[in-house]
N, CA, C and O atoms as a printed pandas DataFrame, in Angstrom:
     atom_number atom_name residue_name chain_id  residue_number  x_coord  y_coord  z_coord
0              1         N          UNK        A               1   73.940  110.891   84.603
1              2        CA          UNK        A               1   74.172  109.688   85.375
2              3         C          UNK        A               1   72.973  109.431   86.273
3              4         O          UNK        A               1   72.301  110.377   86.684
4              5         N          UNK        A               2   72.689  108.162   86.589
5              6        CA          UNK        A               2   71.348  107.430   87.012
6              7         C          UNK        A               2   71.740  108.044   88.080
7              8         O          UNK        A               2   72.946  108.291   88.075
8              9         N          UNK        A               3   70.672  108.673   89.787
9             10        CA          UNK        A               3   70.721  109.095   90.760
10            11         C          UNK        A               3   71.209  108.413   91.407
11            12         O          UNK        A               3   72.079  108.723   92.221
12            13         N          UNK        A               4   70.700  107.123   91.176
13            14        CA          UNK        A               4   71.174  105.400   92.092
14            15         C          UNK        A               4   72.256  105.222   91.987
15            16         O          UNK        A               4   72.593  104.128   92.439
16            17         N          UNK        A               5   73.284  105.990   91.449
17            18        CA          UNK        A               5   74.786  105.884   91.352
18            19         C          UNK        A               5   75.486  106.580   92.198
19            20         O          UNK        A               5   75.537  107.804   92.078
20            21         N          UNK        A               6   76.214  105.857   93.300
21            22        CA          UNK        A               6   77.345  106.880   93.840
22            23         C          UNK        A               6   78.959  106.193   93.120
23            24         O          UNK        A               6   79.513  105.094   93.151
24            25         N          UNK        A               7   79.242  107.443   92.552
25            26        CA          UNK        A               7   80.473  106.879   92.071
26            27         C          UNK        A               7   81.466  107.318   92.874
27            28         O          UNK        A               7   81.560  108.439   93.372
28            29         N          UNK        A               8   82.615  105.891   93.049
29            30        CA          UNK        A               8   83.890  106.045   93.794
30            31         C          UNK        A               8   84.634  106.684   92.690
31            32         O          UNK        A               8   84.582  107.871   93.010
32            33         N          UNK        A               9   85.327  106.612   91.530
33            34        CA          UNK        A               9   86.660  107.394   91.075
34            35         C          UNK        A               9   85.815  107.406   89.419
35            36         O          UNK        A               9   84.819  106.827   88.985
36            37         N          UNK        A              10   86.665  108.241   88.914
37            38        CA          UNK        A              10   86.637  108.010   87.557
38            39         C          UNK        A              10   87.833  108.703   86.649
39            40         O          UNK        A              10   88.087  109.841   87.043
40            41         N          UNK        A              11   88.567  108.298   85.601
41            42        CA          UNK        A              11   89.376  108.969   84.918
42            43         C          UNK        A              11   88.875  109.514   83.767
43            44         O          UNK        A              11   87.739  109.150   83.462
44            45         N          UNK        A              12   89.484  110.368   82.981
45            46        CA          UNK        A              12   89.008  110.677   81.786
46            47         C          UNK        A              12   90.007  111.094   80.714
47            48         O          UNK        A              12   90.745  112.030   81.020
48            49         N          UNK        A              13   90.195  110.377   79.125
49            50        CA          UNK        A              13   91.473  110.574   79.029
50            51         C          UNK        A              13   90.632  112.120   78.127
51            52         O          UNK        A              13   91.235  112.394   77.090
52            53         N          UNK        A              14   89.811  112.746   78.324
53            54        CA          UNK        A              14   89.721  113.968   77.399
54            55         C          UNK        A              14   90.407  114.915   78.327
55            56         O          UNK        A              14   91.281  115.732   78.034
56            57         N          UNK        A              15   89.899  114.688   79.435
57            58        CA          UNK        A              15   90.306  116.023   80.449
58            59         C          UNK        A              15   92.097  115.890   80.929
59            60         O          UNK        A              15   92.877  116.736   81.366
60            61         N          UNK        A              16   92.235  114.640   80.652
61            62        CA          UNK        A              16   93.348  114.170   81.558
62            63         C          UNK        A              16   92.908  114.467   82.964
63            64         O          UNK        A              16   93.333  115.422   83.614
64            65         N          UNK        A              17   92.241  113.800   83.289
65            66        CA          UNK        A              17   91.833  114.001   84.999
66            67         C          UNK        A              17   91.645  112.904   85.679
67            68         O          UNK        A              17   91.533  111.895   84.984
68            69         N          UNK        A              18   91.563  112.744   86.988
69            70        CA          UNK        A              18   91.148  111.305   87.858
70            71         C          UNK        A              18   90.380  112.076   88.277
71            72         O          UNK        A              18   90.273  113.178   87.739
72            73         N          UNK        A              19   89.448  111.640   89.604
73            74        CA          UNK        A              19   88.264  112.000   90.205
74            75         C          UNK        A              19   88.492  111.212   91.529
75            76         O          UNK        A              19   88.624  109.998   91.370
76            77         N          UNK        A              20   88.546  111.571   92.515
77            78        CA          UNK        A              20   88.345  110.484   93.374
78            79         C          UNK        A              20   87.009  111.302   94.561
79            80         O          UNK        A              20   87.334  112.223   95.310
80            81         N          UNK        A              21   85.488  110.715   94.505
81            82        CA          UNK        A              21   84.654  111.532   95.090
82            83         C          UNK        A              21   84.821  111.608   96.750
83            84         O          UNK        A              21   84.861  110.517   97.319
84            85         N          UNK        A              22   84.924  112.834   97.590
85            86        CA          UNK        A              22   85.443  112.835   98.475
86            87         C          UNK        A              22   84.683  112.284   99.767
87            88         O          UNK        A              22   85.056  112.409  100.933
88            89         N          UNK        A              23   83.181  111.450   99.158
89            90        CA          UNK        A              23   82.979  110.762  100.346
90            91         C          UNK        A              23   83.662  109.507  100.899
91            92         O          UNK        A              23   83.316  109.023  101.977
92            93         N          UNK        A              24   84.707  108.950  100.089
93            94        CA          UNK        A              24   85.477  108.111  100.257
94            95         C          UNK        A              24   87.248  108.217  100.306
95            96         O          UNK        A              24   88.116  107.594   99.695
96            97         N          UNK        A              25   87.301  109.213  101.241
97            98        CA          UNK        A              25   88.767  110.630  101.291
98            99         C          UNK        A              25   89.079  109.061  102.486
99           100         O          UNK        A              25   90.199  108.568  102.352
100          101         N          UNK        A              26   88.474  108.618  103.168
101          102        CA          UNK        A              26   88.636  107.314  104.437
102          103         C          UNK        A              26   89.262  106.081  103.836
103          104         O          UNK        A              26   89.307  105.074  104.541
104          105         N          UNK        A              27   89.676  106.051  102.798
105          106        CA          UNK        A              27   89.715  104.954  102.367
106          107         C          UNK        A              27   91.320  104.968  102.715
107          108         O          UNK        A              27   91.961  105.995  102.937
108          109         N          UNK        A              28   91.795  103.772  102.720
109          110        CA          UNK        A              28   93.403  103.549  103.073
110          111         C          UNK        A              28   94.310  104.415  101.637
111          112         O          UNK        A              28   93.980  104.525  100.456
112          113         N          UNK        A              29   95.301  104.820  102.240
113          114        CA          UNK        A              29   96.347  105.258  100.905
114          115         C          UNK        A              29   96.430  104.543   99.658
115          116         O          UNK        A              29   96.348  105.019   98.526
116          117         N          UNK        A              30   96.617  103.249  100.027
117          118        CA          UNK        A              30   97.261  102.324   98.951
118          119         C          UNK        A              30   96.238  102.028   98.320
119          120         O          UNK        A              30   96.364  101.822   97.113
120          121         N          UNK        A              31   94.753  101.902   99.019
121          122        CA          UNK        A              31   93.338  101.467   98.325
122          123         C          UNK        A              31   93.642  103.028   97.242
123          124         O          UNK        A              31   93.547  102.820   96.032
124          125         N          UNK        A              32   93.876  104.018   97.542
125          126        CA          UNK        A              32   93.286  104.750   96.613
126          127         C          UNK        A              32   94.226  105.224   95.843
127          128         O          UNK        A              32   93.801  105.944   94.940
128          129         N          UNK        A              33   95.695  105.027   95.896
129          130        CA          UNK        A              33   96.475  104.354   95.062
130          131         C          UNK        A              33   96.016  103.697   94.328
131          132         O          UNK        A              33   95.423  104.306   93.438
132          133         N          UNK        A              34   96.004  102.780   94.271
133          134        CA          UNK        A              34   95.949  101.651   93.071
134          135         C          UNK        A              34   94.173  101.964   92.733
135          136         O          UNK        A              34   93.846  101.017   92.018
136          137         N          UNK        A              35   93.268  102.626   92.887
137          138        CA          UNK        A              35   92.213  103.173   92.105
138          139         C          UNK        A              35   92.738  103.893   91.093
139          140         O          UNK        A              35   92.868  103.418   89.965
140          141         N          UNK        A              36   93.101  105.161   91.425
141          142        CA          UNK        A              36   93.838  106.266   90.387
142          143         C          UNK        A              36   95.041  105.534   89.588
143          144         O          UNK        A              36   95.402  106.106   88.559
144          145         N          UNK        A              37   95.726  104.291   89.955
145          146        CA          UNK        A              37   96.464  103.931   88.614
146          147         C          UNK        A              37   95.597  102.855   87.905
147          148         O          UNK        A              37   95.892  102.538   86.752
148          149         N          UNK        A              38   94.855  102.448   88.349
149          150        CA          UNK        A              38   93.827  101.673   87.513
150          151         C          UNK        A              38   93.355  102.283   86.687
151          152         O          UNK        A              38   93.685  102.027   85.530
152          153         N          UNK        A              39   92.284  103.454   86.985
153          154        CA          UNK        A              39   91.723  104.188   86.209
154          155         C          UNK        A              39   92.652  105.044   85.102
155          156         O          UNK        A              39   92.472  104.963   83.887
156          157         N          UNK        A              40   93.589  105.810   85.685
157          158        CA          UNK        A              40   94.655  106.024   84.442
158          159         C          UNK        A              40   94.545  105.373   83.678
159          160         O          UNK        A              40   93.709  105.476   82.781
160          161         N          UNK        A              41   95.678  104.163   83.854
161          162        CA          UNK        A              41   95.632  102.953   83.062
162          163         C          UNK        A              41   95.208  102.596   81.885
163          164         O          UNK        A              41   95.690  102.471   80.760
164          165         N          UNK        A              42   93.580  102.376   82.704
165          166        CA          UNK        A              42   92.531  102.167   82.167
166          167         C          UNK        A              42   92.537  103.414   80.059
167          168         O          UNK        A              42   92.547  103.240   78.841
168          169         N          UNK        A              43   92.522  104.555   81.168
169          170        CA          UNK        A              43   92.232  105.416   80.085
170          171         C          UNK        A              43   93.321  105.390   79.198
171          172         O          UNK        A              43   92.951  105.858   78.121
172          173         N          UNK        A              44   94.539  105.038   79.175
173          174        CA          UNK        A              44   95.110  105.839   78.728
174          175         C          UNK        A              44   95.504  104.274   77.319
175          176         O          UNK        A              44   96.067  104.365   76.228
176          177         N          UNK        A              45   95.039  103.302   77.867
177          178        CA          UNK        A              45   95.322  102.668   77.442
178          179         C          UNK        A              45   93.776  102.410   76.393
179          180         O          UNK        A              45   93.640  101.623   75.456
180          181         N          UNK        A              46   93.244  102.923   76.699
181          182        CA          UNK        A              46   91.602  102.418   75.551
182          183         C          UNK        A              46   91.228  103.654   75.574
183          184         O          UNK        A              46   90.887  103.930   74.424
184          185         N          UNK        A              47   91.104  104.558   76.257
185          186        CA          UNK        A              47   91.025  106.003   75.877
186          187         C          UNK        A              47   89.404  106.255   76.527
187          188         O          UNK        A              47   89.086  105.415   77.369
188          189         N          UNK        A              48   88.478  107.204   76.251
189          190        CA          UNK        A              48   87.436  107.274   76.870
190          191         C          UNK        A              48   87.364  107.975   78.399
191          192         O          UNK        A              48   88.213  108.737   78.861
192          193         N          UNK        A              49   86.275  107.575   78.988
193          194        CA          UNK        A              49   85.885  107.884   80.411
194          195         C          UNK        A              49   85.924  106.410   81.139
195          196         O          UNK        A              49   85.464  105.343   80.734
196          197         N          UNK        A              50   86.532  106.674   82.183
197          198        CA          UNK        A              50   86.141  105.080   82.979
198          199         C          UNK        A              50   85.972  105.759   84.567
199          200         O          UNK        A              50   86.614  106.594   85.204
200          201         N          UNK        A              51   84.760  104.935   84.833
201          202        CA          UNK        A              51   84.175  105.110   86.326
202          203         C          UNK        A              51   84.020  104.002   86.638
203          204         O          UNK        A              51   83.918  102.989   85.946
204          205         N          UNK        A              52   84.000  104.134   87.595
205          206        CA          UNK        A              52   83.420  102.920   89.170
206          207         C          UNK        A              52   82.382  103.727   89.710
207          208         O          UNK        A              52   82.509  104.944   89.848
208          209         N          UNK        A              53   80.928  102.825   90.152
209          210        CA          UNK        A              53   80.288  103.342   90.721
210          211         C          UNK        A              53   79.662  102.220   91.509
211          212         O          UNK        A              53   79.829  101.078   91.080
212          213         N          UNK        A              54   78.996  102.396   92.555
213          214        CA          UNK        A              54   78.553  101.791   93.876
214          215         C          UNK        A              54   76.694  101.385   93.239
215          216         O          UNK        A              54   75.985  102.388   93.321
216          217         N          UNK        A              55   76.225  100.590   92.885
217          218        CA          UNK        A              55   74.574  101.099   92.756
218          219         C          UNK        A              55   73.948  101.136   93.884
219          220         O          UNK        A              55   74.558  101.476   94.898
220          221         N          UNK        A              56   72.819  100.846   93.920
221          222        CA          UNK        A              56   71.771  101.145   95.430
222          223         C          UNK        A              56   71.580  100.092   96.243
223          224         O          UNK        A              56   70.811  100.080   97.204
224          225         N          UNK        A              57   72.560   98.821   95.722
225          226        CA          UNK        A              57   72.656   97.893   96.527
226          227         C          UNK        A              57   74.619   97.404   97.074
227          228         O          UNK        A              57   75.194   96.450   97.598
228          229         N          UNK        A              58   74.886   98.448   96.651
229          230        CA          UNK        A              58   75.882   98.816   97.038
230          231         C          UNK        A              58   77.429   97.283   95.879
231          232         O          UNK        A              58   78.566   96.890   96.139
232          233         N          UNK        A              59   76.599   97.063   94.921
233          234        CA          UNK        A              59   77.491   96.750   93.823
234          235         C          UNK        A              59   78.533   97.430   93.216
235          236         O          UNK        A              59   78.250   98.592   92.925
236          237         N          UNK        A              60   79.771   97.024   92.906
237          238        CA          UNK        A              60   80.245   98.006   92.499
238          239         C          UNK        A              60   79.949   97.566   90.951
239          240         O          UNK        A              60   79.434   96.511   90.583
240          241         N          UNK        A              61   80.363   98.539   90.225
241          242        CA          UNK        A              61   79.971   98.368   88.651
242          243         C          UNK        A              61   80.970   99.333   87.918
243          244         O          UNK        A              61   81.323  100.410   88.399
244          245         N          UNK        A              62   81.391   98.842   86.712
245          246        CA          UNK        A              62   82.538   99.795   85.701
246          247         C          UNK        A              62   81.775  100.505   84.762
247          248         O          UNK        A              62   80.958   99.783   84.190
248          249         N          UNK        A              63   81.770  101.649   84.422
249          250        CA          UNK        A              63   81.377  101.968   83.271
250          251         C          UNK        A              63   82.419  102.897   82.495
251          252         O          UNK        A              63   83.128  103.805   82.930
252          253         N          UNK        A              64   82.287  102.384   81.220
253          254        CA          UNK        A              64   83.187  102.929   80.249
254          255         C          UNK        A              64   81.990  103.996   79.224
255          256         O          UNK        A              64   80.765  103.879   79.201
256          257         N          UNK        A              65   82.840  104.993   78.460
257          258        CA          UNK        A              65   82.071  105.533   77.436
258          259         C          UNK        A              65   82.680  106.454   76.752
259          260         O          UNK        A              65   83.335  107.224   77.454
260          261         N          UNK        A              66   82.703  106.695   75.385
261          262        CA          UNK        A              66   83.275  107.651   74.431
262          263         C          UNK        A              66   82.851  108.517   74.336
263          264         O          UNK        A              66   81.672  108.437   74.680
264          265         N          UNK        A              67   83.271  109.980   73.865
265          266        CA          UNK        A              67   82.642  110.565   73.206
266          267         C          UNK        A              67   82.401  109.842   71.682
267          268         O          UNK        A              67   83.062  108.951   71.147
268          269         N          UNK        A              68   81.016  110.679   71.115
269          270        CA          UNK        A              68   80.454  110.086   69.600
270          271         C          UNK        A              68   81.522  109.950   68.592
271          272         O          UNK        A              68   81.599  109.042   67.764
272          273         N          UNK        A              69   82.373  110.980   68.746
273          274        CA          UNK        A              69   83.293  111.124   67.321
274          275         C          UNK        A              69   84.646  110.502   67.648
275          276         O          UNK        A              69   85.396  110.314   66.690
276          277         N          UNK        A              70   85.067  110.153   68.869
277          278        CA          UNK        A              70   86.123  109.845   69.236
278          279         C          UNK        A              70   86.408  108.587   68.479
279          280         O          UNK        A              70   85.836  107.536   68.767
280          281         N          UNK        A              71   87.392  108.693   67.397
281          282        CA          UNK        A              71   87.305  107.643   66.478
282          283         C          UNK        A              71   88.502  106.816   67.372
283          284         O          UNK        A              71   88.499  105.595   67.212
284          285         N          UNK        A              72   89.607  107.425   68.373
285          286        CA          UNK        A              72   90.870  106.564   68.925
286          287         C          UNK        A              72   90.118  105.356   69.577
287          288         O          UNK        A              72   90.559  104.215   69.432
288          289         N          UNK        A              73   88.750  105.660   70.440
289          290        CA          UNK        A              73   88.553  104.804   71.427
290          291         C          UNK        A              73   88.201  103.593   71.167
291          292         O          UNK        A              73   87.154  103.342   70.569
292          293         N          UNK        A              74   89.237  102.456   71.685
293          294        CA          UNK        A              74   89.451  101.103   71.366
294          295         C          UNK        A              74   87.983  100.219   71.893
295          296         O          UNK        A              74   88.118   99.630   72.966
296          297         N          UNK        A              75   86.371  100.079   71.084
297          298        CA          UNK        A              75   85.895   99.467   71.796
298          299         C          UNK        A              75   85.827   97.817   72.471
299          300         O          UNK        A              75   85.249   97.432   73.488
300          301         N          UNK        A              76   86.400   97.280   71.777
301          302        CA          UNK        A              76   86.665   95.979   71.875
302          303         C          UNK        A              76   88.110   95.979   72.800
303          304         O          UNK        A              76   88.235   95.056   73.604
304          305         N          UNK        A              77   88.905   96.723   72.726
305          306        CA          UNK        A              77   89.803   97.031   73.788
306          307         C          UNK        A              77   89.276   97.266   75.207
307          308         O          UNK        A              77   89.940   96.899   76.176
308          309         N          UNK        A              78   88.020   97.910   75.348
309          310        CA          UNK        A              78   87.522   98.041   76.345
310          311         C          UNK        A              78   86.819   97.444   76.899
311          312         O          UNK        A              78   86.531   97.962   77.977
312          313         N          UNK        A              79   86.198   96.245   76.643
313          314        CA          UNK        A              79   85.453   95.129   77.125
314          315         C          UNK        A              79   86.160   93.987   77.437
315          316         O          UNK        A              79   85.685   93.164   78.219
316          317         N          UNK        A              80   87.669   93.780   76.713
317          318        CA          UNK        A              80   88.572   93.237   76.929
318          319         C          UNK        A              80   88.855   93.794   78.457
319          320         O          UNK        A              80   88.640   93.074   79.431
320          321         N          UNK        A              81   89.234   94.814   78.548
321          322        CA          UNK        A              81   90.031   95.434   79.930
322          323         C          UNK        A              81   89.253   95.509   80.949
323          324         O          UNK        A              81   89.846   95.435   82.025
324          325         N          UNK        A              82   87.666   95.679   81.016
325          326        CA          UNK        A              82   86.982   95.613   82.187
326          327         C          UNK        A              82   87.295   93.816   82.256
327          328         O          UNK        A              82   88.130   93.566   83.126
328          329         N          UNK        A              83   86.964   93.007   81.774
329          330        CA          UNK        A              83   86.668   91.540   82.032
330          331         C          UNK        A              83   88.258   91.303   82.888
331          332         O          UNK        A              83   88.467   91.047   84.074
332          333         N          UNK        A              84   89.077   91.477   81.913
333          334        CA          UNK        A              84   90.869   91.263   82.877
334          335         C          UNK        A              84   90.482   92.095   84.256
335          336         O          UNK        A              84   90.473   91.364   85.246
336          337         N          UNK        A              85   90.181   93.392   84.496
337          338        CA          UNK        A              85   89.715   93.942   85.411
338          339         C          UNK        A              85   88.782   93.194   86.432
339          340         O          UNK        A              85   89.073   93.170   87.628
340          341         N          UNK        A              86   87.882   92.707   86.036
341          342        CA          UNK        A              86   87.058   91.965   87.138
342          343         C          UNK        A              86   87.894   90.525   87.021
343          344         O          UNK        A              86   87.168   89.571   87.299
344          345         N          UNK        A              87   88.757   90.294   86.799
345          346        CA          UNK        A              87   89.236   88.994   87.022
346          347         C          UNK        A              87   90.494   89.576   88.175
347          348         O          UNK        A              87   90.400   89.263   89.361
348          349         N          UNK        A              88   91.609   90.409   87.690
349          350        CA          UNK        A              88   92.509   90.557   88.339
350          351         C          UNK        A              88   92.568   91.172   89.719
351          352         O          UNK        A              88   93.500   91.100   90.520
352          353         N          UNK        A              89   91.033   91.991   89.899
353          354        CA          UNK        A              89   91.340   92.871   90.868
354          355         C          UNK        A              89   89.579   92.605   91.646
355          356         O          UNK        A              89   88.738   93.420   92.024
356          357         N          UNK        A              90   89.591   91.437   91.632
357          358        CA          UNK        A              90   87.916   90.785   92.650
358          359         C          UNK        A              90   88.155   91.300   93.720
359          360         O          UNK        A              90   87.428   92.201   94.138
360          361         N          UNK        A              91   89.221   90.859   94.419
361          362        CA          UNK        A              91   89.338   91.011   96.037
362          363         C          UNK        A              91   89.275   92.660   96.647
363          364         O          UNK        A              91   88.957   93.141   97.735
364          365         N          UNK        A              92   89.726   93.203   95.412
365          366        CA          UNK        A              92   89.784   94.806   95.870
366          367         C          UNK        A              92   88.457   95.082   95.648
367          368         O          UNK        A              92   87.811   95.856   96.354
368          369         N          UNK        A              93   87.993   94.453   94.649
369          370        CA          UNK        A              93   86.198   94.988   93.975
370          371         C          UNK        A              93   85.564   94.852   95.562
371          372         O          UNK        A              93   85.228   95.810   96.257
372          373         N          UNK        A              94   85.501   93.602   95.899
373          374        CA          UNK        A              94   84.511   92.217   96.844
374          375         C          UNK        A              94   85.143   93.726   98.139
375          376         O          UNK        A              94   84.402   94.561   98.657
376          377         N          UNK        A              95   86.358   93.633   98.286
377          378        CA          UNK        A              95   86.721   94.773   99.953
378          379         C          UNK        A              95   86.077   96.066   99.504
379          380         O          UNK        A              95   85.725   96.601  100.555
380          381         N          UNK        A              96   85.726   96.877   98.454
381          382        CA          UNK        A              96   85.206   98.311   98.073
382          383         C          UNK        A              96   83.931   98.006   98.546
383          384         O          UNK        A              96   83.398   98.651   99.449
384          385         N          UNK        A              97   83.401   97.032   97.969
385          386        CA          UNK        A              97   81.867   96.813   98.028
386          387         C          UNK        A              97   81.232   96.440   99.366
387          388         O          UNK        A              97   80.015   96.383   99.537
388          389         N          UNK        A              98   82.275   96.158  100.429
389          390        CA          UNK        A              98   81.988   95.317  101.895
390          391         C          UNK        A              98   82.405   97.032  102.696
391          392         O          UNK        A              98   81.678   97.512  103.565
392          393         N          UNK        A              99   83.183   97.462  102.381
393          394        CA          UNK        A              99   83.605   98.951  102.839
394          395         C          UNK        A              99   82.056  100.046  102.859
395          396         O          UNK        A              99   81.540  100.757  103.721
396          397         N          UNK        A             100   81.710   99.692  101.385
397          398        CA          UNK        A             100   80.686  100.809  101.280
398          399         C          UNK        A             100   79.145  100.305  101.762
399          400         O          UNK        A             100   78.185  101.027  102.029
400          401         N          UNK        A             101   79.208   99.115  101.780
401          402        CA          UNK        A             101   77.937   98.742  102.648
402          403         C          UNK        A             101   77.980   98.695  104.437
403          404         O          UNK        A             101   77.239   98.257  105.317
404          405         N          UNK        A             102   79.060   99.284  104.389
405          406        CA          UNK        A             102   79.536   98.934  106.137
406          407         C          UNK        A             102   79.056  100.637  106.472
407          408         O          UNK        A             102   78.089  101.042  107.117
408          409         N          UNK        A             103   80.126  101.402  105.769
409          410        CA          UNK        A             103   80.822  102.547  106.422
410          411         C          UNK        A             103   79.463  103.549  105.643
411          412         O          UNK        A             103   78.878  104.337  106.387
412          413         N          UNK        A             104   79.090  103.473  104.368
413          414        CA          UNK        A             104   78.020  104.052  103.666
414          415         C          UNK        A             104   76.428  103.763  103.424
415          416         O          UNK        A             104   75.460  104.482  103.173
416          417         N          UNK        A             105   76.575  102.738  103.567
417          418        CA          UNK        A             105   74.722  102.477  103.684
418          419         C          UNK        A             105   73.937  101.921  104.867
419          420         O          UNK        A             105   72.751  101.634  105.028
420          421         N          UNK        A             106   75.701  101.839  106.120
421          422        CA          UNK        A             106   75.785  101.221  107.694
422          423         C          UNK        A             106   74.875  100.458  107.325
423          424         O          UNK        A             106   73.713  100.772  107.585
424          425         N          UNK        A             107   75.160   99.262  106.628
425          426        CA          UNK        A             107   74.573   97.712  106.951
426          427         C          UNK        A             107   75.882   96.990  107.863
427          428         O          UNK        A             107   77.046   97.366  107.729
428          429         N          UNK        A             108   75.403   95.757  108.921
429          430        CA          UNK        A             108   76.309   95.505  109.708
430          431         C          UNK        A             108   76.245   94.096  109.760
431          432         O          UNK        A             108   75.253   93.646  110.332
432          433         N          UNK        A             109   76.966   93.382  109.355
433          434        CA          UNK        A             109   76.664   91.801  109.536
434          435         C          UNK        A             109   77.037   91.149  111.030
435          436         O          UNK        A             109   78.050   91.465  111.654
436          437         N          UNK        A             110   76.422   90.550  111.318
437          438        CA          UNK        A             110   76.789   89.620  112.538
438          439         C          UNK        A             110   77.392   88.508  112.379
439          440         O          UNK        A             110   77.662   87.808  113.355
């Protein structure tokens, strides 16, 4: 993974695991609620790895990815589900991304 990446969560349906990285343990309950059922979700429903990550301008960004042989993983399922994803859930994206430029890269708007 690119250095310029801090990633907030990621699921994985190989491991069966969530991730939630603990520089963001501050975040409200329900914010990190509904991360970990997203990302589930996410996996369990197209299969693969799915992350969220922050880049160096403090964007957030999805990335999905298979393993090579993983013949289950739905790719066209998965480009489908990020796009519903950035449609259904902006306001949570737009508040992650205003959170981590505040509290993580202390930029401060006036």
């Amino acid at each position: 993974m690119d250095s310029n990446k801090i990633v907030l969560c990621a699921s994985s349906k190989y491991e069966q695991k969530y991730y939630l990285n603990q520089d963001f343990i501050g975040l409200p309950d329900e914010i990190k609620k509904e991360l970990k059922i997203m990302c589930v979700l996410f996996t369990e429903d197209v299969g693969g790895i799915f992350t969220l990550y922050f880049d160096e301008d403090g964007g957030l960004n999805i990335e999905t990815e298979a393993d090579e042989y993983d013949v289950l993983y739905d790719d066209i399922g998965s480009a489908l589900k990020v796009k519903q994803l950035r449609k259904e859930k902006q306001d949570l994206f737009s508040s992650l991304e205003m959170y981590f430029r505040v509290f993580y890269l202390e930029e401060y708007q006036e």
